[in-house]
N, C-alpha and C positions, 0 to 999 in steps of 0.2 A: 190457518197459516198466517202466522204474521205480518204485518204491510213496511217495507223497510224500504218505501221510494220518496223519503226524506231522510236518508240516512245518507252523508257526502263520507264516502270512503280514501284516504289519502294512500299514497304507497308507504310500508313503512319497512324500513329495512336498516342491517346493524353494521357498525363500521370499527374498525379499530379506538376511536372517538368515544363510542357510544351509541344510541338508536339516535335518530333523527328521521323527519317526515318530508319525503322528496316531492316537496311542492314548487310553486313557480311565482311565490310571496315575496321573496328577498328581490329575484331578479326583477319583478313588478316594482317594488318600491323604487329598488334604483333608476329604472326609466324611468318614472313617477319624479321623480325627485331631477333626472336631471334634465326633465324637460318642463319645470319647473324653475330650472336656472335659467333656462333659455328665455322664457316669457317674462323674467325679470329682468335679465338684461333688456331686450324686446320691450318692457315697460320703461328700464331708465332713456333707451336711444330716442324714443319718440319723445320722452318730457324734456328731452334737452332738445328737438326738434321743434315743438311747441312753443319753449323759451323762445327759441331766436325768430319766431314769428308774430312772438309777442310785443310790442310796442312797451318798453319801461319807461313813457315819458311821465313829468310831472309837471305840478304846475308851473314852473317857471320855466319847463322847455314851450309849455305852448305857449304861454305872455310871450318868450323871446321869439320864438316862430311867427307868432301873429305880428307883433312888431320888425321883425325883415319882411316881412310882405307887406306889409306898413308903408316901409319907407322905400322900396325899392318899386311898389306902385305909384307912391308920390315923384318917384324918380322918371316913373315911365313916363306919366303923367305931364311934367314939366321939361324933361330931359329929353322925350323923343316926340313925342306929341303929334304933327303931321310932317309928309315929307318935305315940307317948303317951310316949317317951322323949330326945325329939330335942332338944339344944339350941338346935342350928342352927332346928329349925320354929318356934320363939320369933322369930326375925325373918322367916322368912315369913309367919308369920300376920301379923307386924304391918304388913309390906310389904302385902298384901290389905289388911288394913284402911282403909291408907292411899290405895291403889286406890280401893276403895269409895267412900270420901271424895269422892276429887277425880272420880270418875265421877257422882255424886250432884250435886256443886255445877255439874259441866257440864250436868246434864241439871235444872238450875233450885233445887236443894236450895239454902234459906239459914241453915240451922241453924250454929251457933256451933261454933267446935274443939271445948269443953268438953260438947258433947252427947254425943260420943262416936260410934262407927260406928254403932251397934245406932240411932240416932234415923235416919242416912244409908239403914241398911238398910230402915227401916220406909219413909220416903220413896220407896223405889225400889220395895219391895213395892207400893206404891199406885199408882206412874205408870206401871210396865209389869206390869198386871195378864193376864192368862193363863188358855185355859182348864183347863189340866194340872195344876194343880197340888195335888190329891187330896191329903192329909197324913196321910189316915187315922185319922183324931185324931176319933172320933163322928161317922165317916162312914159311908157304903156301903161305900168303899172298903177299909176296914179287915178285911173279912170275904173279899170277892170278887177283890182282887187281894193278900192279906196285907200290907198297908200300913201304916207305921208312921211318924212324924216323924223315926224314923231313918234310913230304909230308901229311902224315897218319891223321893230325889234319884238316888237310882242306879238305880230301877225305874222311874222315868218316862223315856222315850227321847228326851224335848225337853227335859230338864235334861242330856243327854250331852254335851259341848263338841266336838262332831264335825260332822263335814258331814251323816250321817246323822241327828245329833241335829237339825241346825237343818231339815233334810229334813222332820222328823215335827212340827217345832214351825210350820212352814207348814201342814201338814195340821190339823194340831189348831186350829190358829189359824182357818183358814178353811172347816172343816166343823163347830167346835165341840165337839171329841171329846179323849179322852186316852188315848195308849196306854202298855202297859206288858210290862215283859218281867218272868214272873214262873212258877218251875219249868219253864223249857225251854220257855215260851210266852207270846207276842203276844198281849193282851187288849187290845179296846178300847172303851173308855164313849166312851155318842152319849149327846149334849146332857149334854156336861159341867159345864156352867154355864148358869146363869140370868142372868147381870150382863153376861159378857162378848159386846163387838163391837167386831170389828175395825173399825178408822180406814181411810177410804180412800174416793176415787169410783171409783176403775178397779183392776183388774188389778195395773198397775205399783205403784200409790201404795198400793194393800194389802200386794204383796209386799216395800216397802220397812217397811211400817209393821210386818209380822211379822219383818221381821229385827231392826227395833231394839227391841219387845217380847221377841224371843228373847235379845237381848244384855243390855238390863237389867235380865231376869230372870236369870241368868247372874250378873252383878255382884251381883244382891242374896242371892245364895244362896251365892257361891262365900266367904264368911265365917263362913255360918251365919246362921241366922232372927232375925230382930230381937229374940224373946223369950227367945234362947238365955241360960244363967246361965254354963254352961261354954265350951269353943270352938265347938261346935257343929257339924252336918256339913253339911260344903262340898258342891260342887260334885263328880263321881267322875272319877278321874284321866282325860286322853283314851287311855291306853293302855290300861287294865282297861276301860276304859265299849264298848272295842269290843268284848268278850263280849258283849255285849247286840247291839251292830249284826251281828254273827252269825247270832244265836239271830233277830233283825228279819229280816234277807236269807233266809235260808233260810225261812223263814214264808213271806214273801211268794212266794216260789219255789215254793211245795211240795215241799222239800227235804229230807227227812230229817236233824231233828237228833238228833245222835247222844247219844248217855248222854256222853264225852269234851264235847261242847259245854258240855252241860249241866252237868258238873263242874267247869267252868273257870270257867263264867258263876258257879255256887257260889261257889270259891273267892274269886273277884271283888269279890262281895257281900259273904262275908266279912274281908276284909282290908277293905273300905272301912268296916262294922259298928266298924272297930278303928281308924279313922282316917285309912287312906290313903284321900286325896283327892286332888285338885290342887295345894291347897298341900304337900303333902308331899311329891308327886311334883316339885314345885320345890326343894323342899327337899334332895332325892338330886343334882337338876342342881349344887347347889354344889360339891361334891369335885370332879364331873366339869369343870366351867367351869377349877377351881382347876389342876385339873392340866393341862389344854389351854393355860393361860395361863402355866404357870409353864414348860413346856418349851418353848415357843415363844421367850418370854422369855432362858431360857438358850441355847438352839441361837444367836438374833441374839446376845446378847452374848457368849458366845464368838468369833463371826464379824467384832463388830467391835472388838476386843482385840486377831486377826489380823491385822486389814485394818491398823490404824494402826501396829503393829509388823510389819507385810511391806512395806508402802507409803509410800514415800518423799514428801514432801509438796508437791513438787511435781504429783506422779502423782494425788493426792487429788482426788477428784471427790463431789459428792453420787450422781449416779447411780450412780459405780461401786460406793461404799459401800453401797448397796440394794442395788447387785444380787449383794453377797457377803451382805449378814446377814438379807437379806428372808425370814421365814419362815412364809411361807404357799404358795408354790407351787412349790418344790424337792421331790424325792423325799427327802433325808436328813434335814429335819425330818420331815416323812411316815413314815421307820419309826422316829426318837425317839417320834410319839405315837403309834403300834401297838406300840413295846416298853411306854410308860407307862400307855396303856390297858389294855394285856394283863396287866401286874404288878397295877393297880387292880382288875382283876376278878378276877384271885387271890387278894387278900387279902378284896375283899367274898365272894364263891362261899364261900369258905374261914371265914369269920366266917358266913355263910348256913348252912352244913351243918353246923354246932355244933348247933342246933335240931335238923335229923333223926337227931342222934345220942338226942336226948329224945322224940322221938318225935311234936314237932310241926314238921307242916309246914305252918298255916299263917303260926307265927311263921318260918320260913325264907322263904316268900314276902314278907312281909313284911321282912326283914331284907337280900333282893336288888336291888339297886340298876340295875335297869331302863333306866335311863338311861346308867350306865354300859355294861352292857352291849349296850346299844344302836348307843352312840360305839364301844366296839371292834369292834364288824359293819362298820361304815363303815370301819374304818379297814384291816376285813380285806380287805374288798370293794375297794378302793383298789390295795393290795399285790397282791391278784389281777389286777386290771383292768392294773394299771403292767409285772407280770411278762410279761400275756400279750401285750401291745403291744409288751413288752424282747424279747419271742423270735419277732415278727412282724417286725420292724425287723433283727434276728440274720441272722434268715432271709434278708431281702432284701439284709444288708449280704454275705450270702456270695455268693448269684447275683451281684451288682453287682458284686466283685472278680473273677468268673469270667470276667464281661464283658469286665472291664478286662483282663487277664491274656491273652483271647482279640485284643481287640484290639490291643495294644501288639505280640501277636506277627502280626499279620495291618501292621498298620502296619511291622513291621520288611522282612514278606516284600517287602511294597508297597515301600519304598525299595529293595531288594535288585532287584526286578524295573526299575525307575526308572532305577537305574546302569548294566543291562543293554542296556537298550532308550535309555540317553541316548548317541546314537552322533554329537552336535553336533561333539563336539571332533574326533572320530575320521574322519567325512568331510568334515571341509573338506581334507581334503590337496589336492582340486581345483585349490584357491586356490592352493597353496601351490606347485603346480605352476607357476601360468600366473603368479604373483608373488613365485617367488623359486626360488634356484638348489638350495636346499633340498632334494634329491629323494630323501637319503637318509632325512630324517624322514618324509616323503612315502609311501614304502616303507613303513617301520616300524609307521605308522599305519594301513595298510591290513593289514599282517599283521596286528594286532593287532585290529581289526575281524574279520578272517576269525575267530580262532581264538576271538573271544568270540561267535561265532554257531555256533561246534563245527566248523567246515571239516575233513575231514580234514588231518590232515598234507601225506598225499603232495599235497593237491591246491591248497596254496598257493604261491601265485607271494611269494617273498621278497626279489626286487632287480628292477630295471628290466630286466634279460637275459631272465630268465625273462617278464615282461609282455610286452616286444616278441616276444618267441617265439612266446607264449600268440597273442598278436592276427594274426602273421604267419602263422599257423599251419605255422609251423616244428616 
């Protein structure tokens, strides 16, 4: 018996058309093909995903990048320098002031321009009076928590300009108490005050009435005491003031603060002793603003000097002009302000460690620009974030061409198989028989059938002799 289990049998059956082989090749191709479209579109979205993660800077964006980091270090450098040396702090403070002011006349102050802030601050001392506010100045306090009218804004943790500060300035507000962080410890005086009571019938209307007490005692301090002769001390910057919300959290935790806490909450203390406060710490923000603004500045207008010499004026568009010199949410202004931030923190670090070559370090903490250094975290954090999304996107754009590369050759086999198995043209010889005299293309057509389904040689019938042979069994 013969072995016929390599022989693939297809259904074959006649239509008004003609014969045809009821396979599931066409409909294969077609899924084939349009999931096939889909991983090409799926390849173009990622490479324009890629693009905009990609940095298109050249060399003259990083010369011009390195050079605003350049000069806006030199800015910092000579411009803000230390708190008792700053020129730049001359228009912060006076900015505060002018705060003060117009904070004071919102909140009911009608004293004249010519009174000056110090009448504004006294005003405000009076309407958001508080129970925290110890000054140490022939008090208790002066002994029991080492408090001083210098000291007392940074040691108190509801003068901190933090969430924790206003945290503690609810409590005090509402139990009548003041706490303090003071050697590596949380101290706190009950019945603070004799005078003070918080406003309010409920709940809500009290915690509304401790946040705006907390804020306008805030205003009236962050310029210094009404009786100040010199600039006086503000408010403690909100990045140094979180040593103290530290040194709070772990207290309340019963958490081991460590001597490192404790040292840093010191130094803290001291740089603020020397001036840095909040207005200073605004004071450092200017170089850093300066040079965020002036490279962004140059990246668009390079891009639209481009755009008007590449772009012919009929093709001028407003949108299209955005969206070549917009320079907020492209990757290539992104690493101009990680080269100009990073050059800026090189030359502050670098002006900073001249001090530890003297052998102070708290004038280098002092002299480090916080804020700068801050803006290039972000900007490094960014460049990490954009890289690792560039090599997740990589990744999939290489599967995706696997795909595509698998399917184009799966779609080729599919058509190959399609020509094999399209036997239309090749069995209507039928027709061709009962409708014309044709019999030698007739012939032709059926050998050529045979030998594309493998027939042997010997076992094809090649002229009508041989057929009638075959059927008469001759």
């Amino acid at each position: 018996m013969e072995n016929y289990s390599n022989i693939n049998l297809l259904k074959f059956k006649v239509s008004e058309n003609g014969y045809e082989f009821d396979s599931e090749i066409i409909a294969a191709l077609g899924n084939a093909k349009s999931e096939l479209a889909e991983v090409v579109t799926e390849l173009n979205d990622n490479l324009d995903k890629i693009q905009k993660l990609t940095p298109a800077c050249d060399k003259t964006d990083y010369v011009l990048a390195t050079s605003c980091g350049v000069l806006c270090g030199i800015l910092d450098v000579f411009g803000v320098s230390e708190p008792k040396k700053t020129p730049l702090g001359k228009v912060t403070d006076r900015w505060f002031e002018k705060c003060t002011i117009a904070f004071a006349r919102l909140s009911g102050w009608k004293g004249q321009a010519d009174e000056g802030y110090s009448a504004a601050i006294s005003y405000l001392e009076k309407k958001y009076q508080i129970p925290y506010d110890q000054r140490g100045a022939g008090d208790a306090a002066s002994k029991i928590f080492d408090l001083n009218p210098r000291n007392h804004h940074f040691k108190s943790l509801a003068h901190n300009p933090t969430l924790l500060g206003l945290f503690f300035s609810i409590i005090d507000q509402f139990s009548n108490t003041s706490h303090f962080v003071t050697n590596g410890q949380v101290i706190a005086l009950q019945e603070a005050s004799n005078t003070f009571q918080l406003q309010g019938y409920d709940i809500p209307s009290k915690l509304f009435a401790g946040f705006v007490n907390w804020l306008g005692h805030l205003f009236s301090d962050v310029s210094g005491a009404s009786n100040s002769k010199t600039r006086g001390m503000g408010i403690p910057s909100t990045f140094w003031s979180w040593t103290n919300s530290v040194v709070a959290i772990k207290s309340e935790l019963n958490l081991n603060i460590t001597e490192f806490d404790n040292l840093i909450n010191q130094v803290a203390l001291e740089i603020y002793l020397q001036g840095y406060d909040a207005r200073f710490q605004l004071t450092q923000a200017i170089p850093v603003v300066i040079n965020e603004l002036l490279v962004r500045f140059i990246y668009s207008t390079r891009r639209i000097l481009s755009y008007f010499k590449e772009t012919i004026g009929k093709q001028r568009s407003f949108s299209s002009l955005w969206s070549a010199c917009e320079p907020f949410s492209n990757a290539t202004v992104k690493r101009m302000l990680t080269v100009a931030h990073g050059t800026f923190c090189l030359v502050d670090i670098g002006d900073a460690l001249v001090a530890v070559t003297r052998g102070n370090v708290i004038k280098t903490v002092l002299r480090l620009n916080v804020i700068g250094v801050g803006r290039f975290m972000v900007s490094l954090s960014g460049e990490a974030k954009r890289k690792s999304n560039s090599y997740l996107l990589n990744e999939q754009q290489a599967t995706l061409k696997r795909q595509e590369s698998l399917l184009q050759s799966y779609i080729l086999g599919l058509k190959e198989l399609a020509e094999i198995y399209d036997d239309k043209s090749l069995l209507d010889f039928t027709e061709e028989l009962k409708n014309s005299k044709l019999y030698v293309q007739a012939f032709e057509k059926s050998v050529q059938l045979a030998r594309k389904r493998a027939v042997p040689k010997n076992e094809i019938l090649k002229n009508k002799t041989e057929i009638d042979n075959y059927f008469l069994g001759r």
